[in-house]
N, C-alpha and C positions, 0 to 999 in steps of 0.2 A: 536425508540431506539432499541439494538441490545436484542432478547429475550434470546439468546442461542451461547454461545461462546466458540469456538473450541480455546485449547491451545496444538499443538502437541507437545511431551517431546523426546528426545533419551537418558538422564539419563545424561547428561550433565551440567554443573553449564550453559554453555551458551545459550542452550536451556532454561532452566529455566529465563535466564532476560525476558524472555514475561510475565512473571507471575503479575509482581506489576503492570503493565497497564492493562493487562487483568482482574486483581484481582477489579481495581479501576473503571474501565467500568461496570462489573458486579455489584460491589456492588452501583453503582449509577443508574443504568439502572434498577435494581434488575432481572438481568437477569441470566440463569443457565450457570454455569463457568464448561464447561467439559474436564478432562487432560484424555489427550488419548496418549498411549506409546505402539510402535508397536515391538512386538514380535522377538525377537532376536534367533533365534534358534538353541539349542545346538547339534552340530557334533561331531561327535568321527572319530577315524583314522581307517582307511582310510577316509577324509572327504565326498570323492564323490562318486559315481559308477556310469560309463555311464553318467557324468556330470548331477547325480541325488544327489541333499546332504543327507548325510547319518546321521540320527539325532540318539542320542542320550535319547530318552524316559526317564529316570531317572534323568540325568539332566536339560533334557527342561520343565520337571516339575516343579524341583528347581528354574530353573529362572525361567517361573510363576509366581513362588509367590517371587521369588526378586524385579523382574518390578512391580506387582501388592501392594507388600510394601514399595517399592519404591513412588508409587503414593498416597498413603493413607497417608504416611507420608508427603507431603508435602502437600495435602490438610488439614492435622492435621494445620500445622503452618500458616495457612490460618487463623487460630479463628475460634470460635465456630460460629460466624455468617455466614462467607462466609463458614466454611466446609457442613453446613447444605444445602448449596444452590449449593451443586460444587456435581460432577458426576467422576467417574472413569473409566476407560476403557483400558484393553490389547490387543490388538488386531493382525491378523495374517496375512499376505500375500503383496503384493506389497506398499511400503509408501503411494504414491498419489495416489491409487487407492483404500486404504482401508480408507483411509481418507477423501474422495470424499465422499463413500460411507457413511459411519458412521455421515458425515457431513448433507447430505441428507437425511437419516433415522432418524435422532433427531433434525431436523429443524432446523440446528444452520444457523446463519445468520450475520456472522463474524468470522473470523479465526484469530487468534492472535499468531504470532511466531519469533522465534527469526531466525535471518540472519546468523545465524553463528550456527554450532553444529560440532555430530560427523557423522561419516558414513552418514544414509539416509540423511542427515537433513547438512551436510557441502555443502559447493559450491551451498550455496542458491541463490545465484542471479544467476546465468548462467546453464540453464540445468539440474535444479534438483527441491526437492521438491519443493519450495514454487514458482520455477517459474510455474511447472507442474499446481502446483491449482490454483495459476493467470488465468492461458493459460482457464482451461477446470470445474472449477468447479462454475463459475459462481458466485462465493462466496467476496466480499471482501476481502482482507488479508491486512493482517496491519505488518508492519515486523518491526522487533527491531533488531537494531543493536547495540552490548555489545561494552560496551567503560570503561576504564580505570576510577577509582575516583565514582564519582558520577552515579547510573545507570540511562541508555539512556532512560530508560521507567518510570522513575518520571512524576508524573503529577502535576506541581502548581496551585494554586487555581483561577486563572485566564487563565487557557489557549486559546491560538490562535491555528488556524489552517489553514497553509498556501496551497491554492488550486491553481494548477497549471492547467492555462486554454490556448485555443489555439486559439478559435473563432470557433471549431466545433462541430456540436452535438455530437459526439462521446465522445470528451474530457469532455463534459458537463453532461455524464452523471456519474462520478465520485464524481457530487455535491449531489446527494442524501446519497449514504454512508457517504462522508462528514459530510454532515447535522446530518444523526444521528449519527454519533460519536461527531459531537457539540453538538447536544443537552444533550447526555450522558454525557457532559464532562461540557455544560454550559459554552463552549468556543464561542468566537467570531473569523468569518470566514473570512480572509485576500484574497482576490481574487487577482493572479497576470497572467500577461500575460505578454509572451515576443515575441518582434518584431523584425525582422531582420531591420538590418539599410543596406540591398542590396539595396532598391529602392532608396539610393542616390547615389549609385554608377556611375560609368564613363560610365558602358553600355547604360543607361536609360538617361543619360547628352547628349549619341551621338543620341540614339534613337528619343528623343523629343528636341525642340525649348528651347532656354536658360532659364534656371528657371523653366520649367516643372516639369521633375525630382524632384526638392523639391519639386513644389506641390502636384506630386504624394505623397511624402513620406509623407508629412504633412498629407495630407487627410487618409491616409494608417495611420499615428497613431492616426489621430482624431475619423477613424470609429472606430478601437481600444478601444480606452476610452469611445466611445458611447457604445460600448458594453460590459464593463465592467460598466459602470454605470447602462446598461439596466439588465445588468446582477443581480448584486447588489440591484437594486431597488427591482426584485421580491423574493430576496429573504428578505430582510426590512420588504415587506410585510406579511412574515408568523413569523415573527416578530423577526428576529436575529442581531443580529449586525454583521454589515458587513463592513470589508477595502479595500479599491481599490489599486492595484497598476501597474502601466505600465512602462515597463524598455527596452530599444530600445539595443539591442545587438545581436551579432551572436555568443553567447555561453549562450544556453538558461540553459543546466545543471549546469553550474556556475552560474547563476543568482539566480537558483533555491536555491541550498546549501547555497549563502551568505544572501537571502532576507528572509530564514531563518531563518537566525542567528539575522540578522540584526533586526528583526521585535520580534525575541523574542519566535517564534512559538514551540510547543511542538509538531507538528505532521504536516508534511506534506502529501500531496496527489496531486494523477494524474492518471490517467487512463492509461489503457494499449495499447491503441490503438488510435490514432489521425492523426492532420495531419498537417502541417508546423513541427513547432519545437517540436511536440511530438509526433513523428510516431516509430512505430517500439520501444516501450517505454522500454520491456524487454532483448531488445537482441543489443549489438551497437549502440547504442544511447540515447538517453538524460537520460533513467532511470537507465541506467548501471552507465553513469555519476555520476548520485544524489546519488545512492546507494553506489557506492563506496567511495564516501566524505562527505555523510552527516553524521550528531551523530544522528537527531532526527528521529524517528518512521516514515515509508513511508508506508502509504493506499494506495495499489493498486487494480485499477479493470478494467474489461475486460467489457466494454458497449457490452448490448446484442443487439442492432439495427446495422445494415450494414451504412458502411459510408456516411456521409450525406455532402452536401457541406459545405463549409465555410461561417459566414456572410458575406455578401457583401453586400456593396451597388453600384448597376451601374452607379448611376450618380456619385461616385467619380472616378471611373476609367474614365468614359465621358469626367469629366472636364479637364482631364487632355490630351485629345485626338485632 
């Protein structure tokens, strides 16, 4: 479970919706809840010289201690329990790269943020912070995306956690963070995997002998299910509950958003890096997808091993040959 939990703030209400998930992991984990709010620096006019900013001493002082009041205060309405267990921190020089560090220097070992803010911390999903720490900080992130009514970072007393798998080590190793953000949470882990229905296409109809093709595809979703049960079994055995699901489609980030919804889940997850229907996770493809249309909380992480192949087995390609 996580010991040490990074919440970055830019002084924004929507920055802040990370806070009640983050609040709720810590105080279950009893792990250290750190808000860290990066230093905004006061200019005066002229603002620059020589494209150097030209600051202002007296009031970058001031703000200081607005930011650094700014954070005490909301660890105040935290309660006396979590504020005793929460950390504070202003800090000075590039977003992702002082929060890399500050991440690394006090062992946190989960990052909790919202998808949405202002300046550093907007146009989260494409090219900015929270892709930057995906990409390079080796860290899990968990992003919340703020929605309208109810907040997206509620936790029920039973939650799911839908894990989005592909059949490669890569994608696979996204189930450890998983796992202890289940166990913190004493949710049950919904395993899905989605397959392309291309192998029954007309290509594969011209390529092989009549009725081939479906038994390729057959066999292609049966090893599927064998490996989402193999999958599933080991994790049984360290004793969690576990749901299977396999869904035959070629639009794996719709799958992802509805079986979501569908299943109930409070948090999904997926890796950054894979291969079939979840490669290239952060940038044009399937996790842009989910991010852009899911409400619920999405764990992403970057597997630190080089790509490994797919399961397969050769005798079902064989039979079909």
């Amino acid at each position: 479970m996580p010991r040490n939990i990074l919440v970055p703030l830019d002084g924004s209400g929507f920055s802040e919706c990370a806070l009640p998930i983050a609040e709720t992991l810590a105080r279950r984990s009893r792990a250290i809840l750190h808000l860290v709010r990066i230093h905004e620096p006061a200019t005066q006019a002229p603002v620059s010289l020589e494209g150097m900013p030209i600051t202002d001493p007296d009031r970058d002082a001031r703000r200081w201690d607005v930011e650094r009041g700014y954070l005490m205060r909301l660890r105040h309405q935290l309660g006396p329990r979590a504020e005793a267990a929460t950390k504070i921190a202003v800090l000075n020089g590039p977003v992702a790269e002082v929060l890399r560090t500050y991440a690394s220097l006090q062992g946190v070992d989960l990052i909790v943020m919202s998808s949405h803010g202002r300046r550093g911390l907007a146009r989260a999903w494409v090219g900015s912070v929270s892709d930057a720490l995906v990409r390079s900080s080796r860290l899990p992130v968990l992003l919340v995306r703020p929605s309208e009514g109810a907040p997206a970072s509620a936790i029920p007393a039973q939650p799911r956690i839908l894990i989005a798998l592909d059949g490669s080590r890569l994608a696979e190793e996204v189930l450890e963070p998983a796992v202890e953000l289940g166990r913190a949470l004493a949710a049950q882990l919904n395993l899905l995997r989605v397959v392309s229905p291309l192998a029954r296409g007309d290509g594969l109809a011209v390529a092989f002998a009549p009725g081939a093709a479906k038994m390729l595809a057959d066999e292609h979703e049966a090893e599927a299910a064998g490996y989402l049960a193999e999958t599933a079994r080991g994790l049984r055995d360290r004793g969690l509950t576990v749901k299977t699901t396999l869904v035959v489609s070629e639009r794996p980030a719709d799958v992802i958003v509805s079986e979501a919804v569908r299943q109930g889940c409070s948090v999904a997850a997926m890796a950054t890096h894979g291969r079939s229907g979840l490669s290239r996770l952060l940038v044009g493809s399937v996790a842009s997808g989910v991010a852009h249309d899911t409400r619920v909380p999405l764990l992403l992480y970057r597997p630190k091993r080089d790509a490994q192949p797919l399961r397969t087995y050769p005798a079902a390609v064989g039979a079909a040959t």
